[in-house]
N, CA, C and O atoms as a GROMACS GRO file, in nm:
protein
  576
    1UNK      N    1   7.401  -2.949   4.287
    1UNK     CA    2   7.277  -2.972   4.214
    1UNK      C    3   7.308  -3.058   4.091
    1UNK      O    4   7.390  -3.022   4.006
    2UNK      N    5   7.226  -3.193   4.084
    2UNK     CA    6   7.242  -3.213   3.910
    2UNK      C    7   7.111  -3.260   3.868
    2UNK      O    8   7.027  -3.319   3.936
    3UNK      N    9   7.104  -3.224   3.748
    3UNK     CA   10   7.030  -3.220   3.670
    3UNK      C   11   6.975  -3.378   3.601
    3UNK      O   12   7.079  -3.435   3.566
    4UNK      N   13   6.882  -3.448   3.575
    4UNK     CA   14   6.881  -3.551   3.619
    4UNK      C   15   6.768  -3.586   3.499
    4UNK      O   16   6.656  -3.551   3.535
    5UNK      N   17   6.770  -3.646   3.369
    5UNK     CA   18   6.661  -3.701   3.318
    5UNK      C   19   6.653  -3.905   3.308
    5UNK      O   20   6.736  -3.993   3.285
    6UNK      N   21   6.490  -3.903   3.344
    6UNK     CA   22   6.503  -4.070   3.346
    6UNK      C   23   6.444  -4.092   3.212
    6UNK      O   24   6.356  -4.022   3.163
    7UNK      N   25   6.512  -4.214   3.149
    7UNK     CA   26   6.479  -4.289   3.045
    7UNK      C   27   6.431  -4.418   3.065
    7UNK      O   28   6.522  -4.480   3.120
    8UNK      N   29   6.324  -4.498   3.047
    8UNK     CA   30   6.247  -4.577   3.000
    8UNK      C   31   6.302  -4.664   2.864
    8UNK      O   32   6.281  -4.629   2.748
    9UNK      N   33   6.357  -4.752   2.896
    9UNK     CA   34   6.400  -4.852   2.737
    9UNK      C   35   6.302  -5.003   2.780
    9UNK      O   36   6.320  -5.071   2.881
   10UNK      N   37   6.197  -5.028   2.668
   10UNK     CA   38   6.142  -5.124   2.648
   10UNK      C   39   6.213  -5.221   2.532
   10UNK      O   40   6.204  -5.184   2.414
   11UNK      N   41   6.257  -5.296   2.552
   11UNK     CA   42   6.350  -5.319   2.447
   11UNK      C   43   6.399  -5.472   2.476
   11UNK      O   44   6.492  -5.460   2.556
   12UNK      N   45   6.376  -5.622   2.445
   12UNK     CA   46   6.394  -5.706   2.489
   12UNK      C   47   6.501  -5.756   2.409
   12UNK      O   48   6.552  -5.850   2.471
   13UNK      N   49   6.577  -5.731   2.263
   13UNK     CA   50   6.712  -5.760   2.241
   13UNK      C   51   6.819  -5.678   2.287
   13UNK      O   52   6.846  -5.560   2.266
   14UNK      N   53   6.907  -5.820   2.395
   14UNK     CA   54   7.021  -5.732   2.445
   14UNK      C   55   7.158  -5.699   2.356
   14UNK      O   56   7.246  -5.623   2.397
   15UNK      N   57   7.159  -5.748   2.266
   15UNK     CA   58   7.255  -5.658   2.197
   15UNK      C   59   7.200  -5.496   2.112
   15UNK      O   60   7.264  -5.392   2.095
   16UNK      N   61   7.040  -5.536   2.069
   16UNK     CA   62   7.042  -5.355   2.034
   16UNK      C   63   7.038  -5.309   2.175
   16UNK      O   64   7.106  -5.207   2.183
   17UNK      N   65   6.983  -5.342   2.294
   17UNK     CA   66   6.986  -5.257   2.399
   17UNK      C   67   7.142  -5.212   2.449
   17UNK      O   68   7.161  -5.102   2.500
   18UNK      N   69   7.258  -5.318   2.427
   18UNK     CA   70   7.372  -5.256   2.411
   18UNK      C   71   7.415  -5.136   2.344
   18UNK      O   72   7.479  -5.037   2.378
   19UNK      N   73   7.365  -5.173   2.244
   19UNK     CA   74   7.411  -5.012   2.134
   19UNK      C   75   7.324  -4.902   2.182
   19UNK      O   76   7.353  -4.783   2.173
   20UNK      N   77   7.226  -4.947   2.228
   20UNK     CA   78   7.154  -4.810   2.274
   20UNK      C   79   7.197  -4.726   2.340
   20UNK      O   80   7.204  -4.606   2.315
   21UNK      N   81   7.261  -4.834   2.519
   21UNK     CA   82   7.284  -4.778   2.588
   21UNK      C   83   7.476  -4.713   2.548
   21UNK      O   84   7.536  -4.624   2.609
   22UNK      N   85   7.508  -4.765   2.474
   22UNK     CA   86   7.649  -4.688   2.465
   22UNK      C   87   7.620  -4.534   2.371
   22UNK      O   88   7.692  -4.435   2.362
   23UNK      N   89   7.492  -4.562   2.311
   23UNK     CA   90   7.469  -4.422   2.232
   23UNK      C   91   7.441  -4.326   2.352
   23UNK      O   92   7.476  -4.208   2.346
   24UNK      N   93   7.380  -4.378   2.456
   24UNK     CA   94   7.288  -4.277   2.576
   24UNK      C   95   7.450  -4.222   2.618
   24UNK      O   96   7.477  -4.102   2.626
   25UNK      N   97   7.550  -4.331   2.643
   25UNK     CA   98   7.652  -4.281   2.719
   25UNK      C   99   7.739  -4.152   2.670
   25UNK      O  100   7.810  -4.065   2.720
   26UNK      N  101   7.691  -4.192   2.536
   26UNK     CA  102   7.783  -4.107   2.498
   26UNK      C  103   7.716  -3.942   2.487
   26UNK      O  104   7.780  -3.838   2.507
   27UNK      N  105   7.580  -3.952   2.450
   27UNK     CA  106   7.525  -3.836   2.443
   27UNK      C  107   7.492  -3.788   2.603
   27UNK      O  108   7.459  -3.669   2.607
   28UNK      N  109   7.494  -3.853   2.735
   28UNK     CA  110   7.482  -3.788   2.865
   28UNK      C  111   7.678  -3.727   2.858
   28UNK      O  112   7.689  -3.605   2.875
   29UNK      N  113   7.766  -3.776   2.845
   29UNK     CA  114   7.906  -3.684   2.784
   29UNK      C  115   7.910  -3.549   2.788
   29UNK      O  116   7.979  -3.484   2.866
   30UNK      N  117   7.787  -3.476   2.646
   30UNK     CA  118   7.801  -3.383   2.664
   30UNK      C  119   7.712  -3.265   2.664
   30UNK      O  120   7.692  -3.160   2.604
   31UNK      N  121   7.650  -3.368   2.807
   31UNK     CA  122   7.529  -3.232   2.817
   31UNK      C  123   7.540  -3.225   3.009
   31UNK      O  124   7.618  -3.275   3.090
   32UNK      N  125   7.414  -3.133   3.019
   32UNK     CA  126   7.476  -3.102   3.179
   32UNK      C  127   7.366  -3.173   3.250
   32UNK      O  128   7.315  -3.104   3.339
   33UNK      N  129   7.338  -3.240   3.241
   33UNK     CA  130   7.231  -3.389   3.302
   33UNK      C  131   7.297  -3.526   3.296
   33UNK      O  132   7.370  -3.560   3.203
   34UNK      N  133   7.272  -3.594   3.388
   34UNK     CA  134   7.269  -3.729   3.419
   34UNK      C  135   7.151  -3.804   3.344
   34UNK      O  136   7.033  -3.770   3.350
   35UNK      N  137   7.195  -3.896   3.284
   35UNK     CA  138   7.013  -4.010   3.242
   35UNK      C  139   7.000  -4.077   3.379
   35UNK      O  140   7.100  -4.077   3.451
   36UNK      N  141   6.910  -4.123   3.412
   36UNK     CA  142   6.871  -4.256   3.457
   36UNK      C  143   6.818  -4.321   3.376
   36UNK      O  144   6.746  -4.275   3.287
   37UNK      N  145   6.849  -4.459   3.395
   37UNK     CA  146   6.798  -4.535   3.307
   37UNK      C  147   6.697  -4.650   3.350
   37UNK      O  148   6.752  -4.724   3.431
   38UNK      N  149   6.570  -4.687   3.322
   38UNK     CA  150   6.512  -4.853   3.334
   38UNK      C  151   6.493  -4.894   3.236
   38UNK      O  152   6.458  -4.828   3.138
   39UNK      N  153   6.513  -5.027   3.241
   39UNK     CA  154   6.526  -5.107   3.121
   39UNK      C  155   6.419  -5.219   3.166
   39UNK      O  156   6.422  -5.253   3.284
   40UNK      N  157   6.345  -5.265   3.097
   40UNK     CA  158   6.252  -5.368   3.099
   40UNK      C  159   6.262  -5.479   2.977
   40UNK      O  160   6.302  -5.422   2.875
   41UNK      N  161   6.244  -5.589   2.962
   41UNK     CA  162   6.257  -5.696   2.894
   41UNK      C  163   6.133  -5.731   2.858
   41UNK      O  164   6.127  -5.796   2.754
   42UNK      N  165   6.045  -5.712   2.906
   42UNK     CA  166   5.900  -5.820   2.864
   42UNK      C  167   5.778  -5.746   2.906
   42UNK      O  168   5.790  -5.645   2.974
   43UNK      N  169   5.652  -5.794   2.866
   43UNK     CA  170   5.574  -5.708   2.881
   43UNK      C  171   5.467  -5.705   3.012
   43UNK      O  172   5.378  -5.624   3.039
   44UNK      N  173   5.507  -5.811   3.075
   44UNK     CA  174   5.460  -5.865   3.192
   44UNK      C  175   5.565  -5.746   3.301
   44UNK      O  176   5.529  -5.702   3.410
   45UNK      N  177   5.690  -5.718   3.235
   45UNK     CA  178   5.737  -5.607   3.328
   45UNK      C  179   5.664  -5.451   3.332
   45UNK      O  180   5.643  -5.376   3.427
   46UNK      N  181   5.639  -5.438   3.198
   46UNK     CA  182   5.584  -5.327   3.227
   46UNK      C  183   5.432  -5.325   3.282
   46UNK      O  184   5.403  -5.228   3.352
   47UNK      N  185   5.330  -5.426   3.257
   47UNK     CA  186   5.205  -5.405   3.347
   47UNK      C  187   5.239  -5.370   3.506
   47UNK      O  188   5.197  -5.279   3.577
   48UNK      N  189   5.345  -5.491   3.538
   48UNK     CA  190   5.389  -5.461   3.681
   48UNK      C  191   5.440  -5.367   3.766
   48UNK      O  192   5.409  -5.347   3.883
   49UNK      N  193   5.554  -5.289   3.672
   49UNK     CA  194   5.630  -5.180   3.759
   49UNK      C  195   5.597  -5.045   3.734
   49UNK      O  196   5.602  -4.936   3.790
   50UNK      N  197   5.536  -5.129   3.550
   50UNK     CA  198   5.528  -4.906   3.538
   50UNK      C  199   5.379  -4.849   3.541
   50UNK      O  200   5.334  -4.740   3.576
   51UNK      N  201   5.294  -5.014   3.472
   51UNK     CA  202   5.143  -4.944   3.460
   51UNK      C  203   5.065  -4.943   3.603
   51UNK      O  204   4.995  -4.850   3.642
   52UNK      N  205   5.094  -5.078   3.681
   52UNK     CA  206   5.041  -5.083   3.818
   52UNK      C  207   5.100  -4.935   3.894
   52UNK      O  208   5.008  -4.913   3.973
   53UNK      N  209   5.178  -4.848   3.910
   53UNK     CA  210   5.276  -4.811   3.960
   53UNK      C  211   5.239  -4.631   3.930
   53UNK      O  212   5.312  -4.575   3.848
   54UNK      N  213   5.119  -4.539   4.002
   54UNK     CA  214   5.097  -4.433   3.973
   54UNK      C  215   5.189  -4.332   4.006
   54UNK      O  216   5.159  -4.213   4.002
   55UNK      N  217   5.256  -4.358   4.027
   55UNK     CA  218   5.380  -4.258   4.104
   55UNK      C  219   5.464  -4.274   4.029
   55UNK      O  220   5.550  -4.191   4.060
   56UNK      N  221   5.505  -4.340   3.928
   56UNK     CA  222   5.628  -4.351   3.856
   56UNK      C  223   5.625  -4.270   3.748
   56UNK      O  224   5.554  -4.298   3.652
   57UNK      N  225   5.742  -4.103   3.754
   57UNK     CA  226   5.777  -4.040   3.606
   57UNK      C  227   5.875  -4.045   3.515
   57UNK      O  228   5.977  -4.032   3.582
   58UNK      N  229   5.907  -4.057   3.398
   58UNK     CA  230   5.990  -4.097   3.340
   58UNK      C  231   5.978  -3.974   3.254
   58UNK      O  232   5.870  -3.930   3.212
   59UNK      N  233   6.083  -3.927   3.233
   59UNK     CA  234   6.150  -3.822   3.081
   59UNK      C  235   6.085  -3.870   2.941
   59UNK      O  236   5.994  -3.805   2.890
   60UNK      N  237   6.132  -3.975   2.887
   60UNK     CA  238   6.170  -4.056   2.776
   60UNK      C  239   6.108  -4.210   2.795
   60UNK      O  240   6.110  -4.287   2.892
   61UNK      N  241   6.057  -4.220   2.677
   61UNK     CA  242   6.048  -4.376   2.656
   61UNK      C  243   6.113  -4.443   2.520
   61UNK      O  244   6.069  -4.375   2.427
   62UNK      N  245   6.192  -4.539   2.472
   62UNK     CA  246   6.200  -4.578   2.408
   62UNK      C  247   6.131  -4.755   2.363
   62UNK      O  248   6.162  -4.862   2.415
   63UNK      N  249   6.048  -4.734   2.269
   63UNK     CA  250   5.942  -4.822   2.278
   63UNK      C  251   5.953  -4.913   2.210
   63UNK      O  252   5.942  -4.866   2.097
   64UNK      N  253   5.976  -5.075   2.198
   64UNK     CA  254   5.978  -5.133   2.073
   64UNK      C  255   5.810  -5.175   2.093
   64UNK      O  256   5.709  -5.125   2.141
   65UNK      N  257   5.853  -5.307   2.018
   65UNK     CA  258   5.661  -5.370   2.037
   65UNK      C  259   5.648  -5.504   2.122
   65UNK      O  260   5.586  -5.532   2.224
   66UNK      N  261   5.768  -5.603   2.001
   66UNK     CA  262   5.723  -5.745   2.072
   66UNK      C  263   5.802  -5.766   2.196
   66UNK      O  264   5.878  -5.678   2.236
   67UNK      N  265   5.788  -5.865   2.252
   67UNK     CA  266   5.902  -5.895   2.382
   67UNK      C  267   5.928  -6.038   2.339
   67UNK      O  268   5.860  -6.091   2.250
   68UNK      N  269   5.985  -6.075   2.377
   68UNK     CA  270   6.030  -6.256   2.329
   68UNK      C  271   5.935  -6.329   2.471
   68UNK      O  272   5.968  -6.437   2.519
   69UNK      N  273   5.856  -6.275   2.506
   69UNK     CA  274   5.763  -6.377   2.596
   69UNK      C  275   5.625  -6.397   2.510
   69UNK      O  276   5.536  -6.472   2.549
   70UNK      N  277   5.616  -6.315   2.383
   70UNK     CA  278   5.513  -6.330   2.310
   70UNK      C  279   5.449  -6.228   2.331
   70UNK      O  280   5.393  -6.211   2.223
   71UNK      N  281   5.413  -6.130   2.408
   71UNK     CA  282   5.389  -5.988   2.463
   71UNK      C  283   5.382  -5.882   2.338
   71UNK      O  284   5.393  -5.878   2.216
   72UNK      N  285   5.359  -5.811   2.437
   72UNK     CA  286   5.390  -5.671   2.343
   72UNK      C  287   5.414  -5.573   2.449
   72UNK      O  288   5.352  -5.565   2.554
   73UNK      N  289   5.496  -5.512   2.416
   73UNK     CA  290   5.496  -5.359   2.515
   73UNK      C  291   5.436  -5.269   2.479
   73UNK      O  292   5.467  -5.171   2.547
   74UNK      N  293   5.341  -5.239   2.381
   74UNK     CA  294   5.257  -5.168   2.376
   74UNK      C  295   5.125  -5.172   2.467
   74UNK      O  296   5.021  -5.110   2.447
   75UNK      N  297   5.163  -5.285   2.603
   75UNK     CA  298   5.050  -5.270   2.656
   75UNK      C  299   5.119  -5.122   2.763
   75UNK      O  300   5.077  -5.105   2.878
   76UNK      N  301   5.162  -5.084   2.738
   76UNK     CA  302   5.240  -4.947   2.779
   76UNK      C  303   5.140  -4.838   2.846
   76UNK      O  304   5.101  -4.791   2.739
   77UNK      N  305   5.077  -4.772   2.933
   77UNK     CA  306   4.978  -4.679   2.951
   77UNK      C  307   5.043  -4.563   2.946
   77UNK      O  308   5.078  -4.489   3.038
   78UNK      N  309   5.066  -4.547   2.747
   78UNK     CA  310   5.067  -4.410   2.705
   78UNK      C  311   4.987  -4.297   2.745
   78UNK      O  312   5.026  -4.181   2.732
   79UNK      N  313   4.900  -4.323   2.784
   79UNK     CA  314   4.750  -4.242   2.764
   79UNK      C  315   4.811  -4.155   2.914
   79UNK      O  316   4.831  -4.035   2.895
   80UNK      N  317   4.829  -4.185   2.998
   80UNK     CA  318   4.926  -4.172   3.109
   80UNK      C  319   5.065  -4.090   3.147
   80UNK      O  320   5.089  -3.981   3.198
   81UNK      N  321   5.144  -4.203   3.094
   81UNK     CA  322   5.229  -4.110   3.110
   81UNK      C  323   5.309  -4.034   2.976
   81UNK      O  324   5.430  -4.020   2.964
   82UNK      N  325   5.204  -3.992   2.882
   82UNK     CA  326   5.251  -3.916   2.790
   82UNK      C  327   5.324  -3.985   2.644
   82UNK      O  328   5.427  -4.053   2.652
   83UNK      N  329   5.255  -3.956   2.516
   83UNK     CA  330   5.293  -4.038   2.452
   83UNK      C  331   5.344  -3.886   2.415
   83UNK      O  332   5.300  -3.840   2.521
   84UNK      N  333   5.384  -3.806   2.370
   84UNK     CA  334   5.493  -3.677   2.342
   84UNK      C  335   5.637  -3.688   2.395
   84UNK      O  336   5.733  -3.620   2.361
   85UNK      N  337   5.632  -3.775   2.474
   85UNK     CA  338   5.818  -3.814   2.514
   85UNK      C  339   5.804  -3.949   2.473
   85UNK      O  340   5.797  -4.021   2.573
   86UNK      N  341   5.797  -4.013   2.366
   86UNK     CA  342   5.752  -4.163   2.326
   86UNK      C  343   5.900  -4.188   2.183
   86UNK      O  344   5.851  -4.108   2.102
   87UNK      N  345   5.959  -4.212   2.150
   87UNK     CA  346   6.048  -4.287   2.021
   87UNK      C  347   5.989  -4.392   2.034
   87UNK      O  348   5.978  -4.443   2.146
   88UNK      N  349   5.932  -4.456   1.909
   88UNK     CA  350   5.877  -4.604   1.860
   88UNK      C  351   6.005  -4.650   1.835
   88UNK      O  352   6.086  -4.557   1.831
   89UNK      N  353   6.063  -4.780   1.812
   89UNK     CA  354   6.156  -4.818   1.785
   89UNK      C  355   6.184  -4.968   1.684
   89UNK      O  356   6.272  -5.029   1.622
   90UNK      N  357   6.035  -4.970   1.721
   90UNK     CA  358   6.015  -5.162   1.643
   90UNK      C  359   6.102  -5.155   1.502
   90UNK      O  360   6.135  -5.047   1.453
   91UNK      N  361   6.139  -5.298   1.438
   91UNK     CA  362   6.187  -5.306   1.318
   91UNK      C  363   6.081  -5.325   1.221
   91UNK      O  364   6.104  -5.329   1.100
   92UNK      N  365   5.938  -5.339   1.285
   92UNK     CA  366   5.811  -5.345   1.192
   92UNK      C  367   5.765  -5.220   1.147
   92UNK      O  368   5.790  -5.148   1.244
   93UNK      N  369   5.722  -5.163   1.078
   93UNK     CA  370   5.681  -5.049   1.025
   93UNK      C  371   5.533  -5.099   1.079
   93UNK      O  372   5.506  -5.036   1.181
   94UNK      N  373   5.472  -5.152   1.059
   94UNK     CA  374   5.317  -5.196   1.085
   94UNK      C  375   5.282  -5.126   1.259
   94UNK      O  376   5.186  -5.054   1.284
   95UNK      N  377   5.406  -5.180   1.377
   95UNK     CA  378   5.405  -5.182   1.458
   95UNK      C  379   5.442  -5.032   1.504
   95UNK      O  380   5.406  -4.987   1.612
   96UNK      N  381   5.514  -4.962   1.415
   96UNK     CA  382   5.527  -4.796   1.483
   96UNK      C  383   5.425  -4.751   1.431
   96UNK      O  384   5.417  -4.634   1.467
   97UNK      N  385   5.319  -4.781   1.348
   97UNK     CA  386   5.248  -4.708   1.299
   97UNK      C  387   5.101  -4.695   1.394
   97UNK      O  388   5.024  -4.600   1.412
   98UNK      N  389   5.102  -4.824   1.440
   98UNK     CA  390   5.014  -4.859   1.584
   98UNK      C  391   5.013  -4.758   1.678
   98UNK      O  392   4.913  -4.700   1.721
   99UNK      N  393   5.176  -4.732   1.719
   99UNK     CA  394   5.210  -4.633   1.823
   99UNK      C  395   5.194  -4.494   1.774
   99UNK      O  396   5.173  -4.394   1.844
  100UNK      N  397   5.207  -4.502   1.624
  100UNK     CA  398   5.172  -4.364   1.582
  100UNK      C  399   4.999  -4.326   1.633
  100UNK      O  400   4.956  -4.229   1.695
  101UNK      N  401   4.934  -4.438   1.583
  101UNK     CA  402   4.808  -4.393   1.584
  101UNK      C  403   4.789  -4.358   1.743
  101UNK      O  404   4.703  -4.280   1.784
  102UNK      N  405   4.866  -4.414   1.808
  102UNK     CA  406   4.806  -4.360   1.981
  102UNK      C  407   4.856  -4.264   1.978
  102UNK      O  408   4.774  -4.229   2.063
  103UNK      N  409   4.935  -4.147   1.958
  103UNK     CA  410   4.979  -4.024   1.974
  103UNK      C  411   5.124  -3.983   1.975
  103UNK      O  412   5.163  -3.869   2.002
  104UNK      N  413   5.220  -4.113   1.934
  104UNK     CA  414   5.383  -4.172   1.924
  104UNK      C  415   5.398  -4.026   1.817
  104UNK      O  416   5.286  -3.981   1.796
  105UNK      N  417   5.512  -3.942   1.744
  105UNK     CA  418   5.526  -3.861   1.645
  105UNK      C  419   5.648  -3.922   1.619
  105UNK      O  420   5.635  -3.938   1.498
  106UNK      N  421   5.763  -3.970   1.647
  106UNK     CA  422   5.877  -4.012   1.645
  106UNK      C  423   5.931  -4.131   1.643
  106UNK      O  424   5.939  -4.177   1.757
  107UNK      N  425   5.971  -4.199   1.560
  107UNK     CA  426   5.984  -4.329   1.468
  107UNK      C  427   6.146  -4.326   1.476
  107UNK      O  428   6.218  -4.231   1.446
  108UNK      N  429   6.173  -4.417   1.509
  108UNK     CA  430   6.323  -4.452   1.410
  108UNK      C  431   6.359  -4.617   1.420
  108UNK      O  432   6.423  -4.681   1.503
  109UNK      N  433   6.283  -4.659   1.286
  109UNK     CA  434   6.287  -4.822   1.256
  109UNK      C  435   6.409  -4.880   1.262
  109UNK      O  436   6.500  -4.863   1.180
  110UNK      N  437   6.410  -4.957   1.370
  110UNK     CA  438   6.518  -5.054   1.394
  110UNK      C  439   6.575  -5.157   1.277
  110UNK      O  440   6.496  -5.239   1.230
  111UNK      N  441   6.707  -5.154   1.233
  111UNK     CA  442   6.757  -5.239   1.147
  111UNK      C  443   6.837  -5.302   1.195
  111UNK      O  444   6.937  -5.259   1.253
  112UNK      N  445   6.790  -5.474   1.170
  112UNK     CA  446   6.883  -5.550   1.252
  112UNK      C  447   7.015  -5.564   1.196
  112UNK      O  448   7.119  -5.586   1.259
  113UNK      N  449   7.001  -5.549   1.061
  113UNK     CA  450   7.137  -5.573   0.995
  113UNK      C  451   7.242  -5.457   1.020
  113UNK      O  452   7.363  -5.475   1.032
  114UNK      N  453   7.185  -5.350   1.026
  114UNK     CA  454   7.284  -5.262   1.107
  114UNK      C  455   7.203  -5.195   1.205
  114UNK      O  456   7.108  -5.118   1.192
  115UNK      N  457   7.265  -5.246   1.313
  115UNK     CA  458   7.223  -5.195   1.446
  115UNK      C  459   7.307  -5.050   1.490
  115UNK      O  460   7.270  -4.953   1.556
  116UNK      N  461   7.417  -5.078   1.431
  116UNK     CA  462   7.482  -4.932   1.446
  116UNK      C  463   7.408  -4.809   1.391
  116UNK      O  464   7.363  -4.715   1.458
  117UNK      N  465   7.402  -4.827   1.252
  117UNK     CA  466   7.354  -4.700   1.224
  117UNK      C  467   7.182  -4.657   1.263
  117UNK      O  468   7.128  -4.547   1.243
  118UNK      N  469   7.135  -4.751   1.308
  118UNK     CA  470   7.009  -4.765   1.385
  118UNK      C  471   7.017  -4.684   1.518
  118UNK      O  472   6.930  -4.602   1.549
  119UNK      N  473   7.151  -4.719   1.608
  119UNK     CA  474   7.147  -4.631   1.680
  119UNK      C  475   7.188  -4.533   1.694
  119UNK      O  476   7.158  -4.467   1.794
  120UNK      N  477   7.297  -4.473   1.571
  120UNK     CA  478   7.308  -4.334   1.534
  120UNK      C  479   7.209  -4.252   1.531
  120UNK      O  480   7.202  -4.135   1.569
  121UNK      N  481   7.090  -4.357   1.459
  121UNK     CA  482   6.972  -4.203   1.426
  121UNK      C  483   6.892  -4.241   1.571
  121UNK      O  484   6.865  -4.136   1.629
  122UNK      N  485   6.860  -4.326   1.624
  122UNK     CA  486   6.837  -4.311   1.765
  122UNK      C  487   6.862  -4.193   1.859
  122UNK      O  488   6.775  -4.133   1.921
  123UNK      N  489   6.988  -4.168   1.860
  123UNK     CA  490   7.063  -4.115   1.920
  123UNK      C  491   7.079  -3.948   1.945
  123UNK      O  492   7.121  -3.878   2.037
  124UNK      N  493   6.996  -3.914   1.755
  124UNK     CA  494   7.033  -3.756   1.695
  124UNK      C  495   6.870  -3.792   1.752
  124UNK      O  496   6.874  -3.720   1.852
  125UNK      N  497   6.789  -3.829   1.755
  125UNK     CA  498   6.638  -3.843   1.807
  125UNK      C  499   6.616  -3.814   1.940
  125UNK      O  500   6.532  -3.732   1.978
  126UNK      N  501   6.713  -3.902   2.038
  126UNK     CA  502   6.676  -3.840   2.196
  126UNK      C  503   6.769  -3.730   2.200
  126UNK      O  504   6.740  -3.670   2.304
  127UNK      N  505   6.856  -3.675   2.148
  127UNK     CA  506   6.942  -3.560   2.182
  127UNK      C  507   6.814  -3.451   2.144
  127UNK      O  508   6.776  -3.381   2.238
  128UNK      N  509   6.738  -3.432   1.998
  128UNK     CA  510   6.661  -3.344   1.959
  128UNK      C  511   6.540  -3.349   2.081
  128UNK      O  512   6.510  -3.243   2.135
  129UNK      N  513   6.464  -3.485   2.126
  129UNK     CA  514   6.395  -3.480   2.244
  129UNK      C  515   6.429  -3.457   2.359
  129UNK      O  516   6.331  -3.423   2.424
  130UNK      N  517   6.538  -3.460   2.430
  130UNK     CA  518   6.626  -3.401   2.549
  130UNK      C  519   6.624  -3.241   2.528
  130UNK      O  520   6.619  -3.154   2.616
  131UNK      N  521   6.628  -3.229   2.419
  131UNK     CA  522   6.555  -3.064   2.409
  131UNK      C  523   6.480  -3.005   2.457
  131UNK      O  524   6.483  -2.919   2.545
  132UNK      N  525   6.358  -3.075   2.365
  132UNK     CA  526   6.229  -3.017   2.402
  132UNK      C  527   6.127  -3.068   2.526
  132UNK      O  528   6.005  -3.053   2.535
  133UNK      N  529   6.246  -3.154   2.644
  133UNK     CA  530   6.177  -3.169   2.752
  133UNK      C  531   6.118  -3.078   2.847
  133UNK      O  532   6.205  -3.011   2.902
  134UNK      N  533   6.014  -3.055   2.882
  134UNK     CA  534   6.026  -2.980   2.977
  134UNK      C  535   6.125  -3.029   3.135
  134UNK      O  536   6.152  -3.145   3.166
  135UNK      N  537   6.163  -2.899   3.217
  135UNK     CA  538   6.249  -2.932   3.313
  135UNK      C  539   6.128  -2.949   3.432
  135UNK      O  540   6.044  -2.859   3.442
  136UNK      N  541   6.122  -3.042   3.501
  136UNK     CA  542   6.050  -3.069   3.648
  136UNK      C  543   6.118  -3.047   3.753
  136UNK      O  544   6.240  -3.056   3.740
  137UNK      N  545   6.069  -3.014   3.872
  137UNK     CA  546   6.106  -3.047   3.941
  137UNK      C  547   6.192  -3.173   4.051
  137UNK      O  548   6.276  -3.180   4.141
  138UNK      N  549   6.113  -3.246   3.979
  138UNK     CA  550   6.198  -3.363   4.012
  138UNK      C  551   6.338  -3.399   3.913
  138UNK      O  552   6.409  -3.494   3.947
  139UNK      N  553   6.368  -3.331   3.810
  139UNK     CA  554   6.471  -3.358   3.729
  139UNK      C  555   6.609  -3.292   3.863
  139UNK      O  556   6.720  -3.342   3.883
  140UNK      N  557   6.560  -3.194   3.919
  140UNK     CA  558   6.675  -3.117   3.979
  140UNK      C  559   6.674  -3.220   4.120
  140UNK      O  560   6.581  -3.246   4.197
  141UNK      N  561   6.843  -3.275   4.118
  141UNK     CA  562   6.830  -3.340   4.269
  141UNK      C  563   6.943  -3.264   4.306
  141UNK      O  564   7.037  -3.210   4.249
  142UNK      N  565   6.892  -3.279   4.447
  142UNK     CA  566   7.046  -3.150   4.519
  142UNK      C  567   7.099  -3.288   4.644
  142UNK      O  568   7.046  -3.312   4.753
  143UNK      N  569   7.207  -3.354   4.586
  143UNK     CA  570   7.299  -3.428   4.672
  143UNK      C  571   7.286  -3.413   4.858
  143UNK      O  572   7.279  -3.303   4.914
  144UNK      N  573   7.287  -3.537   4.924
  144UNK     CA  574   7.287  -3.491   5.026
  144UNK      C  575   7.457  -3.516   5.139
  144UNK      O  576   7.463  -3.467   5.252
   0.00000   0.00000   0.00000
């Protein structure tokens, strides 16, 4: 049996999405779950795979705003799949506050100048939300 949570990263710079994902690695280390991970770049990805796409559940989202196609990923259908597993992540304060107003509670403003310690507190953020997930059924996969 393992235990299995998916993460959602909207996030179109690949070096913070680097630090992200070495923070995820390190915090799946030492717990008794696997992440999955999708990663999306632009916001034309997410209308396509996740909002067109009623069958798709995800644990976690980590949300920025803009995409470098001019986008926004806030065209995101929170309303859907739950803005209570949501981290805002933008380096705009203007822009988590957006996500706040849709039902976002969890902020941690991206600093480009240090991306490290950006994803430190990232990091103490999905460990505290890996908490309070509830467990699904679909989290448990039993190998075949």
């Amino acid at each position: 049996m393992i235990l299995n949570k998916t993460i959602l990263i909207l996030e179109d710079d690949l070096l913070t999405l680097s630090k992200i994902l070495a923070r995820l690695a390190t915090i799946e280390q030492d717990q008794p779950y696997d992440f999955s991970v999708i990663t999306l770049t632009n916001y034309q990805q997410v209308e396509h795979f996740i909002n067109k796409n009623p069958a798709i559940h995800v644990d976690m989202i980590l949300l920025d705003r803009d995409c470098k196609l001019g986008g926004s990923f806030h065209v995101l259908d929170l309303e859907r799949l739950g803005s209570e597993k949501v981290i805002a992540i933008s380096s705009v304060p203007e822009y988590n506050k957006q996500a706040k107003a849709r039902g976002v509670s969890r902020v941690v403003l991206k600093d480009y100048r240090n991306l490290d310690a950006f994803a430190d507190r990232l990091a103490e953020e999905v460990e505290d939300l890996v908490k309070h997930l509830p467990m699904r059924e679909d989290n448990i996969v039993h190998p075949t």
